[in-house]
py3Dmol code that shows the C-alpha trace and the ligand (Angstrom):
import py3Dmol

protein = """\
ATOM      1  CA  UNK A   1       3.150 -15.829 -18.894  1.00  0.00           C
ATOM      2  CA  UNK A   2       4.587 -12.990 -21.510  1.00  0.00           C
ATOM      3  CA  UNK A   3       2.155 -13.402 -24.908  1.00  0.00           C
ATOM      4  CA  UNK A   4       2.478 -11.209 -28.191  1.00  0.00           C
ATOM      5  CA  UNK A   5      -1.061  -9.307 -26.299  1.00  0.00           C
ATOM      6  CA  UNK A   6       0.745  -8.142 -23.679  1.00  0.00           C
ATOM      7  CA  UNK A   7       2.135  -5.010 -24.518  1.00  0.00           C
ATOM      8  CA  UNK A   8       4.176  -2.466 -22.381  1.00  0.00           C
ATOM      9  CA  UNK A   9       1.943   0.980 -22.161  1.00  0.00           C
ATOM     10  CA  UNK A  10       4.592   4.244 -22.099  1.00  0.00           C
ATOM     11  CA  UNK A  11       3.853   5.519 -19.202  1.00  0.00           C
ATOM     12  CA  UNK A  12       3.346   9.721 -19.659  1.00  0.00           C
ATOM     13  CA  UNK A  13       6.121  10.861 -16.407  1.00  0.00           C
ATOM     14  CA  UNK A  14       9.058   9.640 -17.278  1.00  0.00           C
ATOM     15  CA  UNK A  15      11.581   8.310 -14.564  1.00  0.00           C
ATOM     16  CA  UNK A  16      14.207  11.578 -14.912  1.00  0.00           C
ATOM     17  CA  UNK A  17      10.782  13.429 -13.930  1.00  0.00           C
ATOM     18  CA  UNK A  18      10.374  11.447 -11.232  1.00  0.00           C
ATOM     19  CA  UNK A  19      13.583  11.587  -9.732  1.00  0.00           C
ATOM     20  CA  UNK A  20      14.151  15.428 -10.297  1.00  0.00           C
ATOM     21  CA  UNK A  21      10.697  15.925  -8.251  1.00  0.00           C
ATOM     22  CA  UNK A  22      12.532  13.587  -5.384  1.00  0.00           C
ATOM     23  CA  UNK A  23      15.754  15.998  -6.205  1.00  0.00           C
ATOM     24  CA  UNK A  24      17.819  12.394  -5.932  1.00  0.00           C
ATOM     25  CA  UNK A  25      19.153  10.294  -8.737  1.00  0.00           C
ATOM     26  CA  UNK A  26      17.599   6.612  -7.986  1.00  0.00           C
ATOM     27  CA  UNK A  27      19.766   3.446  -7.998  1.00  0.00           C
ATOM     28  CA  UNK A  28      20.170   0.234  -6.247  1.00  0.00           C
ATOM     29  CA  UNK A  29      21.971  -0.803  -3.343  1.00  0.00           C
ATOM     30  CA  UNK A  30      22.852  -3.737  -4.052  1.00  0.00           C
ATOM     31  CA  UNK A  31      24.208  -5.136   0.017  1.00  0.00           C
ATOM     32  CA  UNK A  32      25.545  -8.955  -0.241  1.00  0.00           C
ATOM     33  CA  UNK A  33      27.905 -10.505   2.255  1.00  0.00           C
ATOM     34  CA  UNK A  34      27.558 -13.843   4.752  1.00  0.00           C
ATOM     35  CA  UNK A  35      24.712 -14.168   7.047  1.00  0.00           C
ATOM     36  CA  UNK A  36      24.611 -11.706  10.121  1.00  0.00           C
ATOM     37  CA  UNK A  37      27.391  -9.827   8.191  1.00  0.00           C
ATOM     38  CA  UNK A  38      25.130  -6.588   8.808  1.00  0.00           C
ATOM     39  CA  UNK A  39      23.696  -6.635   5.558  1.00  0.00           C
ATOM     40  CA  UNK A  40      19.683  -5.092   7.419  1.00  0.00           C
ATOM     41  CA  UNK A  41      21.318  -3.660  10.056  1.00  0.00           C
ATOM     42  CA  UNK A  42      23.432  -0.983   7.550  1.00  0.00           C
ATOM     43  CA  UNK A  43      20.628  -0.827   4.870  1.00  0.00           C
ATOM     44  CA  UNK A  44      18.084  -0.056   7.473  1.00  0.00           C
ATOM     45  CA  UNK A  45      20.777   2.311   9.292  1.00  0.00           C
ATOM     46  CA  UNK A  46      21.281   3.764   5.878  1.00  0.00           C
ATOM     47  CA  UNK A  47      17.941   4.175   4.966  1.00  0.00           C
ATOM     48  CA  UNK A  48      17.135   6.169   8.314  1.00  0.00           C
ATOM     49  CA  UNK A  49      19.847   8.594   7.392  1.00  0.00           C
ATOM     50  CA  UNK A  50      18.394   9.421   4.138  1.00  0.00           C
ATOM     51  CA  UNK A  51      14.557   9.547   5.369  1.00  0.00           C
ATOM     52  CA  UNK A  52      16.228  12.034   8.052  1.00  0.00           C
ATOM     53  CA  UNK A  53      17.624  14.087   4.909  1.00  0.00           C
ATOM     54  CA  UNK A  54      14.540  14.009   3.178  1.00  0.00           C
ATOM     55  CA  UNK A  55      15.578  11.521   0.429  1.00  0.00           C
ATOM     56  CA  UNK A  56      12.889   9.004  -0.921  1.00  0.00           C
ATOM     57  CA  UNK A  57      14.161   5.236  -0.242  1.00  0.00           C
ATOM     58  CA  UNK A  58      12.555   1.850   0.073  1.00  0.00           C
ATOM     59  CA  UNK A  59      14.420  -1.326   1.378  1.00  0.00           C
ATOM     60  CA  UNK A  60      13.603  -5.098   0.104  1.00  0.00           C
ATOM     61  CA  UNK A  61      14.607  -6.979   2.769  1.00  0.00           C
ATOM     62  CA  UNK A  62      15.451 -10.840   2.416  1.00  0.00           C
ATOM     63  CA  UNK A  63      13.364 -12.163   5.339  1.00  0.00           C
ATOM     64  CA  UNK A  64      10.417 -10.256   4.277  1.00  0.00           C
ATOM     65  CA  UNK A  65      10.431 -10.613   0.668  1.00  0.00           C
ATOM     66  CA  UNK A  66      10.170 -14.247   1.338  1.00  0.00           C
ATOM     67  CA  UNK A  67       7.565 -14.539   3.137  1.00  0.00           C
ATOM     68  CA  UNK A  68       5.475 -12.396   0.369  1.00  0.00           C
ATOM     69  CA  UNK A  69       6.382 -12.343  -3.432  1.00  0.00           C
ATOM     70  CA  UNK A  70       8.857 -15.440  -3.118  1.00  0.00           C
ATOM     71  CA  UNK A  71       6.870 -17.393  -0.315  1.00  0.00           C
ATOM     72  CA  UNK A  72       6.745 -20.224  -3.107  1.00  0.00           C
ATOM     73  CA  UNK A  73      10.415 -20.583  -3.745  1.00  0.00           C
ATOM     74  CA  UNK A  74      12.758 -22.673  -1.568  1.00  0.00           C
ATOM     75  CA  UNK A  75      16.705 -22.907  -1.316  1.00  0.00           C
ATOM     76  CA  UNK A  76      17.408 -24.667  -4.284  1.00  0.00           C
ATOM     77  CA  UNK A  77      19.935 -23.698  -7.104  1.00  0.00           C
ATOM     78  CA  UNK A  78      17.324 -22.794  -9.234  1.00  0.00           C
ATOM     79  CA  UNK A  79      14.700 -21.120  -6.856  1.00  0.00           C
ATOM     80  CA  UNK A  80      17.387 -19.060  -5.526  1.00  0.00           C
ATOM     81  CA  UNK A  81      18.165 -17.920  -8.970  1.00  0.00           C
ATOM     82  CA  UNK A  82      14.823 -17.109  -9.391  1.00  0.00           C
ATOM     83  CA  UNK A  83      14.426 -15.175  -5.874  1.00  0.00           C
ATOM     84  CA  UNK A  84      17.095 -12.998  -7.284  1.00  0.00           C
ATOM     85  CA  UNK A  85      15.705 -12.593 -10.796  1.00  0.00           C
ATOM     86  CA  UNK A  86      12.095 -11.401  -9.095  1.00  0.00           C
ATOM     87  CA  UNK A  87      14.338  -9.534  -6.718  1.00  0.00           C
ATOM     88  CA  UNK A  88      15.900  -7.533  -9.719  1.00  0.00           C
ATOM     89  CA  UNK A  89      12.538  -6.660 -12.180  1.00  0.00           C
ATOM     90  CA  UNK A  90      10.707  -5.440  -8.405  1.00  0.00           C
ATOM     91  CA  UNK A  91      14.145  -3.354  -7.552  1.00  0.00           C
ATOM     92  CA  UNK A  92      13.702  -1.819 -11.597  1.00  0.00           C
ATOM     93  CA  UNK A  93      10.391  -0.807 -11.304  1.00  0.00           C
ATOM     94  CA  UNK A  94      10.672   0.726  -7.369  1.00  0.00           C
ATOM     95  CA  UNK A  95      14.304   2.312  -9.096  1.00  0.00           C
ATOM     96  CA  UNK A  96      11.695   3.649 -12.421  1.00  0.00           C
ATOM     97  CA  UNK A  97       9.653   4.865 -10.216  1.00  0.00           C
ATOM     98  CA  UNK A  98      12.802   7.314  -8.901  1.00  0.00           C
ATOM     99  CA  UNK A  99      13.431   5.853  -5.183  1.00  0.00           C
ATOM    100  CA  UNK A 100      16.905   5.005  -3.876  1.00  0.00           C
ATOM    101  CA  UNK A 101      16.739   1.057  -3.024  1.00  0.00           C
ATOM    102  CA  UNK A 102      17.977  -1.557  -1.064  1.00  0.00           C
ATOM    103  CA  UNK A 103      18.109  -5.186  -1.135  1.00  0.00           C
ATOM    104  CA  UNK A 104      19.462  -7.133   1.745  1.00  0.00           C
ATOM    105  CA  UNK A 105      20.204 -10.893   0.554  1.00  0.00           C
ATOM    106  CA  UNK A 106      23.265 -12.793   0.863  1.00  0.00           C
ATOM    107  CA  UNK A 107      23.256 -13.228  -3.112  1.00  0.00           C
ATOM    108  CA  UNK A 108      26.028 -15.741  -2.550  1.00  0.00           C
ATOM    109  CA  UNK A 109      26.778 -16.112  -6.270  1.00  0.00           C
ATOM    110  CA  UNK A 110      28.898 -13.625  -8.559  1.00  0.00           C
ATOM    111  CA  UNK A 111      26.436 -14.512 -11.779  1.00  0.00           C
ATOM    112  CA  UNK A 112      23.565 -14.094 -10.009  1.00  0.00           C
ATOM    113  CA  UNK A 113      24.606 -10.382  -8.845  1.00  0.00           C
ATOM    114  CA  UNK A 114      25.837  -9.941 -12.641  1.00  0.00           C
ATOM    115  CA  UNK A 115      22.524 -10.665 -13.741  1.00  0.00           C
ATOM    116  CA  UNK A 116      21.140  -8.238 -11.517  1.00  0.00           C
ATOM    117  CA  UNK A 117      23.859  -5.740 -12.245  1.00  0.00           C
ATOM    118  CA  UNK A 118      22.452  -5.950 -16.020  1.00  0.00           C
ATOM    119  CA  UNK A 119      19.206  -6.194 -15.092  1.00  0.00           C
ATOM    120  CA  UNK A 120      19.526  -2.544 -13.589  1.00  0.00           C
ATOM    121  CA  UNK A 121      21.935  -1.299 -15.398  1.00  0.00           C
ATOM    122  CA  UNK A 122      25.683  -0.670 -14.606  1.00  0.00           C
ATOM    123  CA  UNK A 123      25.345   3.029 -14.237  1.00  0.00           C
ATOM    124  CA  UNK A 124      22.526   2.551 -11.539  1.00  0.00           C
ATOM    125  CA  UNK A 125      22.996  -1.007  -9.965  1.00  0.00           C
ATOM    126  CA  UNK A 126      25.823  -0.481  -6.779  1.00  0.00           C
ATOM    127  CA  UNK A 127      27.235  -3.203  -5.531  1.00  0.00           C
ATOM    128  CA  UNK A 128      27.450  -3.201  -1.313  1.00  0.00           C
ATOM    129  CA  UNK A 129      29.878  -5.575  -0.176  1.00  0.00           C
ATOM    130  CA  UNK A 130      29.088  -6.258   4.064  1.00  0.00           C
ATOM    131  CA  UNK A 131      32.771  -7.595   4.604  1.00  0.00           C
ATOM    132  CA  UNK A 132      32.328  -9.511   8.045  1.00  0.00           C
ATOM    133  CA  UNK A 133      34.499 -12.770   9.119  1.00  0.00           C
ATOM    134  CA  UNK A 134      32.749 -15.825   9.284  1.00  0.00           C
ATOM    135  CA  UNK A 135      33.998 -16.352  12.800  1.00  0.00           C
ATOM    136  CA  UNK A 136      32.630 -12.894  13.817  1.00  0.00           C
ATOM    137  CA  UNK A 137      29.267 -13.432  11.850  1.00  0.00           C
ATOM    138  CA  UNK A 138      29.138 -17.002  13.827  1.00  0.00           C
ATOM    139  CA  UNK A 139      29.266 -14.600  17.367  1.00  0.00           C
ATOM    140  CA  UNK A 140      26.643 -12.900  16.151  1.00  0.00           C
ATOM    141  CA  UNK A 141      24.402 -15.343  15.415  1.00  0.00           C
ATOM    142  CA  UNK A 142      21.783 -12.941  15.485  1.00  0.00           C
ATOM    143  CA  UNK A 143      19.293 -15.397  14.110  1.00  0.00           C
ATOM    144  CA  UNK A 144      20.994 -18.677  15.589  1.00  0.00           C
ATOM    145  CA  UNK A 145      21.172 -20.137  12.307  1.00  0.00           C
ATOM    146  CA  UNK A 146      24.628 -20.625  12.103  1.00  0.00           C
ATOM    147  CA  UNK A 147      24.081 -23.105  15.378  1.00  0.00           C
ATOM    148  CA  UNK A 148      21.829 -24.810  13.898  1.00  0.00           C
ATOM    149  CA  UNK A 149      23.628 -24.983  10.804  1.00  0.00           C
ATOM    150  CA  UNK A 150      26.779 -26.340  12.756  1.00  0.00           C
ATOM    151  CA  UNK A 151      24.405 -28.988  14.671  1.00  0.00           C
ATOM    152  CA  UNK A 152      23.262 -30.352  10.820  1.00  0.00           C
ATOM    153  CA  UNK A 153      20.008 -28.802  11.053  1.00  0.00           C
ATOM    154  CA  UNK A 154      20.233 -26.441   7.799  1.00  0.00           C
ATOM    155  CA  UNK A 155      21.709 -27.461   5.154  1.00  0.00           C
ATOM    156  CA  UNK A 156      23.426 -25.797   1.820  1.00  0.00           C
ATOM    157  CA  UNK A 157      24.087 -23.103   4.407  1.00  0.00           C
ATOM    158  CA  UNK A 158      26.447 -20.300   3.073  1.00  0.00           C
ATOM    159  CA  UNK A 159      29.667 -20.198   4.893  1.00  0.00           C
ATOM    160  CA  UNK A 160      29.373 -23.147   5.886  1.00  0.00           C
ATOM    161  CA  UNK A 161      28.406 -25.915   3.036  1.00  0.00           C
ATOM    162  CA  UNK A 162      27.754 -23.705   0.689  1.00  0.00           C
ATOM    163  CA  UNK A 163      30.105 -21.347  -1.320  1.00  0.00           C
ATOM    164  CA  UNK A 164      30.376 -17.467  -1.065  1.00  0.00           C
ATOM    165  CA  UNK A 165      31.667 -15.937  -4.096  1.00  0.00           C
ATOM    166  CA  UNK A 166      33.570 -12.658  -2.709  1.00  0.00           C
ATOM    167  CA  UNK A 167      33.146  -9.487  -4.467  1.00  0.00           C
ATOM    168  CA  UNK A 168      36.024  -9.371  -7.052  1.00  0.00           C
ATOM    169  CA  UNK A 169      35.090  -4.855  -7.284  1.00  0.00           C
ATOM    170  CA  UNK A 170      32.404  -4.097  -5.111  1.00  0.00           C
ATOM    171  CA  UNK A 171      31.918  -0.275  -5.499  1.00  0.00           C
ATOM    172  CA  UNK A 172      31.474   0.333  -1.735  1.00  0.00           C
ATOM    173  CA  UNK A 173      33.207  -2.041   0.919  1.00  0.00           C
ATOM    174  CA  UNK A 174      32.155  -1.656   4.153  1.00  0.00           C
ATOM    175  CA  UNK A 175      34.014  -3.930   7.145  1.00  0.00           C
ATOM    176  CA  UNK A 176      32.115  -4.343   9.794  1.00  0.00           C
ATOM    177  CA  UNK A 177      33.866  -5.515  12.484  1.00  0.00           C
ATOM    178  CA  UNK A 178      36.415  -2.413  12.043  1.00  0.00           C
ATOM    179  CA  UNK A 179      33.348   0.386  12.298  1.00  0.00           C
ATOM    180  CA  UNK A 180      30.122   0.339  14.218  1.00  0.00           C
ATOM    181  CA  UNK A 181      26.881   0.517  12.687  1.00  0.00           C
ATOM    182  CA  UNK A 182      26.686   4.614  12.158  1.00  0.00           C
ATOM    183  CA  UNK A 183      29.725   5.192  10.450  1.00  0.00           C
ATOM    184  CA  UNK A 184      29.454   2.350   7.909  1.00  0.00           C
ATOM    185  CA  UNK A 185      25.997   3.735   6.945  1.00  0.00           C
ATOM    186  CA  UNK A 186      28.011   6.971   6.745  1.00  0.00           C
ATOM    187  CA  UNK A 187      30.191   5.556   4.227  1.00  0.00           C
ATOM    188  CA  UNK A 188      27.292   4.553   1.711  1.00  0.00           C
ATOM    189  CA  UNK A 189      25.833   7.712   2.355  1.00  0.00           C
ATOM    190  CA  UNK A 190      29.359   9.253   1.742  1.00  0.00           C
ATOM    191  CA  UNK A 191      29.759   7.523  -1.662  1.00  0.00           C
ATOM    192  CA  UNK A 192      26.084   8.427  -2.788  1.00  0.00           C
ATOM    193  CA  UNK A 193      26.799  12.017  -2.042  1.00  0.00           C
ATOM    194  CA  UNK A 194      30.452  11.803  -3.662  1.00  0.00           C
ATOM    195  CA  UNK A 195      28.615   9.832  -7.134  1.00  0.00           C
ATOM    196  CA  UNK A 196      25.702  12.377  -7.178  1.00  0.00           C
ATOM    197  CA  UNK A 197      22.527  10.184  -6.371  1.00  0.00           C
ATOM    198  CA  UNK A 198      22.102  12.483  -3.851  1.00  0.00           C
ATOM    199  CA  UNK A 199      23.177  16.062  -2.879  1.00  0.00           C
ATOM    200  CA  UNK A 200      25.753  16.851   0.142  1.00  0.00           C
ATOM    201  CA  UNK A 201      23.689  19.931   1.136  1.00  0.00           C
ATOM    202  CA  UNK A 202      20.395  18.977   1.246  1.00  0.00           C
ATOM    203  CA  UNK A 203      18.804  20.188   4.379  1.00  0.00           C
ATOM    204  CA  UNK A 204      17.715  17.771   7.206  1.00  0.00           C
TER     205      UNK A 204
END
"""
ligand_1 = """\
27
ADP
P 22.344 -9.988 7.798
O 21.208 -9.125 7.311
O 23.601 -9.782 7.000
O 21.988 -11.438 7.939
P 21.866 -8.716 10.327
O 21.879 -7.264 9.989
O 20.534 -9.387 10.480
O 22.757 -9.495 9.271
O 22.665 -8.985 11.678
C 23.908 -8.372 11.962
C 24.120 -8.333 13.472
O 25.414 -7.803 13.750
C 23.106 -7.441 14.173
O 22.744 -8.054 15.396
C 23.921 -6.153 14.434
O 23.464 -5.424 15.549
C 25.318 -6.711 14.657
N 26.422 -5.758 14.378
C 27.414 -5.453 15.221
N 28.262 -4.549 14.670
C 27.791 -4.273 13.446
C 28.226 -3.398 12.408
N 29.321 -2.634 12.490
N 27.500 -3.370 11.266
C 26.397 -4.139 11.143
N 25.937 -4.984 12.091
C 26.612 -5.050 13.251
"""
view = py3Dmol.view(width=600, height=400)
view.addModel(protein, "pdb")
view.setStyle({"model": 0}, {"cartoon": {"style": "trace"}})
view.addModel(ligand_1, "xyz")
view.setStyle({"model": 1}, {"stick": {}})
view.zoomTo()
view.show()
C-alpha cells in the first residue's frame, strides 16, 4: 500500500542513458489478438531476431506471468483488469530500464489496452494486433482450450462467450494465416527499424 513515506528515489542513469548504451530506443510491444492467434509464437520469433541483431529485449508472456506475479488473480472482470494494470507498471519499469518489450495476452478489452497505452505512454506503447480467424485459431488449438471451451468446460472464454474488442488502429497488423511465422516477425522488426527503436544497419 502507497503511504505519504514512500517516496520515489531519482535514480542517478537516466533511461535515455540507458537506452543509448543498448544503441535502441525502448518501447512496448504491445501483441493482443484471440487465443492461438500467434500472439508467443511472433513475440518469441521476434524477439530471436533482435537477440540475433544484438538488440536488448525481454518478453512477458501470459502463461508465465500467471503463474508468478499474478498467480493470485483469476478470470474475473476485475482480476483481469488488474492482470493488465500489473502487466503495464512491470512493462514501464523493464521499458525505464531501456529494453524493447513484449507482452503476449489476449487483452480482450479496448480500455484495458488504453490504460496501458497511457500507462506507457503513446510515443512508446505499440499496439500488435495478431489478426487470426477464429475458425483458424480453433484448428490450431494449440493448447486445446478452445475444445474444451466448446464442450462447456471453460467458461467466459474469448471468442467464444466472451467479447473481443478488435483493434480500431493498431500500429502494426500482422495476419497470420496469410504469412508464416518468419515474415510476420519481419514485419514488426520492419516497423521498429522504419520508427527508429532500432537501427536498420546494425550488425548481426
Ligand atoms: P497465442 O499466444 O496467441 O495464444 P500461440 O502462439 O500459443 O498463440 O499459438 C499459435 C499457434 O499457431 C502455434 O502452434 C503456431 O505454431 C501456429 N501458427 C501457424 N502459423 C502461424 C503464424 N503465421 N504466426 C503465428 N503462429 C502460427
Amino acid at each position: 500500500m502507497k503511504t505519504e513515506n514512500t517516496v520515489w528515489h531519482p535514480q542517478q542513469i537516466t533511461k535515455q542513458q540507458r537506452a543509448q548504451q543498448k544503441g535502441q530506443r525502448p518501447c512496448l510491444l504491445w501483441y493482443t489478438g484471440l487465443s492461438g492467434s500467434g500472439k508467443s509464437t511472433i513475440a518469441n520469433a521476434v524477439d530471436d531476431l533482435l537477440f540475433e541483431r544484438g538488440y536488448h529485449s525481454y518478453l512477458l508472456d501470459g502463461d508465465n506471468v500467471r503463474h508468478g506475479l499474478n498467480g493470485d488473480l483469476s478470470f474475473t472482470d476485475q482480476d483481469r483488469v488488474e492482470n493488465i494494470r500489473r502487466i503495464s507498471e512491470v512493462g514501464k519499469l523493464f521499458v525505464d530500464a531501456g529494453l524493447i518489450v513484449s507482452t503476449a495476452f489476449i487483452s480482450p478489452f479496448a480500455s484495458d489496452r488504453a490504460l496501458a497505452a497511457e500507462k506507457i505512454g503513446e510515443a512508446e506503447f505499440i499496439e500488435v494486433f495478431i489478426d487470426t480467424p477464429i475458425e483458424v485459431c480453433e484448428q490450431r488449438d494449440p493448447k486445446g482450450l478452445y475444445k474444451k471451451a466448446r464442450a462447456g468446460e471453460i467458461k467466459h472464454f474469448t471468442g467464444i462467450d466472451s467479447d473481443y474488442d478488435v483493434p480500431a488502429n493498431p500500429a502494426i497488423h500482422v495476419k497470420t494465416a496469410e504469412a508464416d511465422i518468419k515474415q510476420c516477425a519481419e514485419q514488426v522488426l520492419s516497423f521498429l527499424a522504419e520508427r527508429g527503436f532500432i537501427s536498420s544497419t546494425k550488425a548481426v
